[in-house]
C-alpha positions as CSV (number, residue, x, y, z in Angstrom):
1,X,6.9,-17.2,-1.7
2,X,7.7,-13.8,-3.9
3,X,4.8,-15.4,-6.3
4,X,2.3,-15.3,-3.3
5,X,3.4,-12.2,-2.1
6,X,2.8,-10.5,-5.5
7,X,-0.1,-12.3,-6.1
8,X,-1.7,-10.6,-2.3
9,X,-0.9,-7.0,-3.1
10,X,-1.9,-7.4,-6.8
11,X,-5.2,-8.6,-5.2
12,X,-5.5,-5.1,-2.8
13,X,-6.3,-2.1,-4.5
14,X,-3.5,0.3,-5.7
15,X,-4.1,3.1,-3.6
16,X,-4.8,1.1,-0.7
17,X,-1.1,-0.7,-1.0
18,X,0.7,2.5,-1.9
19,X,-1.2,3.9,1.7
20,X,0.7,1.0,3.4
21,X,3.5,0.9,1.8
22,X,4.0,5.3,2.6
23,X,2.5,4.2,6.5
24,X,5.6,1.8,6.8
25,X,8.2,4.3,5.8
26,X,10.3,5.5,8.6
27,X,9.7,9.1,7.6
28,X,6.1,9.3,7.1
29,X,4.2,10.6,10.4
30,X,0.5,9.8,8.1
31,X,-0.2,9.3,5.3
32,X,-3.1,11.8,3.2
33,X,-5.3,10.6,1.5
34,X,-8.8,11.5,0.2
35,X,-11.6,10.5,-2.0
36,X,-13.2,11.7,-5.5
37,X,-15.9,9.7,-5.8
38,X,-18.2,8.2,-2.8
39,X,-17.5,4.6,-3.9
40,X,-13.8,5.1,-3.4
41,X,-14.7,6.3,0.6
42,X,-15.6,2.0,1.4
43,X,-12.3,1.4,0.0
44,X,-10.1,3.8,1.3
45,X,-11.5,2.9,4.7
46,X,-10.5,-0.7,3.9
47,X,-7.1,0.6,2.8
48,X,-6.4,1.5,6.5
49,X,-6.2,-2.3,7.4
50,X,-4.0,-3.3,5.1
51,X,-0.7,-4.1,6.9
52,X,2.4,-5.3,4.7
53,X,4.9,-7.6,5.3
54,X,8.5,-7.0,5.6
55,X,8.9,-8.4,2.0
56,X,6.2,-6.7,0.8
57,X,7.3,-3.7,2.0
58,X,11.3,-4.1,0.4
59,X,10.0,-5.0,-2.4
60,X,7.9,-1.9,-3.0
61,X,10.5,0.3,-2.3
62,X,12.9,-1.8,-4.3
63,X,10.9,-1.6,-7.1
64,X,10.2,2.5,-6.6
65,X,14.2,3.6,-6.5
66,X,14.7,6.2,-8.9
67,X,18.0,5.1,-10.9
């Protein structure tokens, strides 16, 4: 199962799972982001359907606690 999960959001681009993973946080309204380049606009727009899962989502924020 964890192998799987890893091996979908290894698959999605960074910035496009980091969007999720901030869009799941209790304290986020929305988040920002924005483009440099015009062939980073097709994949920013895909970010925005990328929905995580539960899991995906604790282990994120597991793996981002500062210690």
């Amino acid at each position: 199962m964890v192998t799987t999960v890893l091996l979908s959001i290894a698959l999605a681009a960074a910035f496009g799972v980091a969007l999720a993973w901030l869009a799941a946080q209790p304290t986020v309204a929305a988040p920002i982001a924005s483009a440099s380049k015009p062939e980073q606009v097709a994949d920013l727009v895909a970010a925005g359907n990328l929905t995580l899962m539960a899991d995906e989502v604790e282990l994120l924020s597991t793996a981002s606690e500062v210690n």
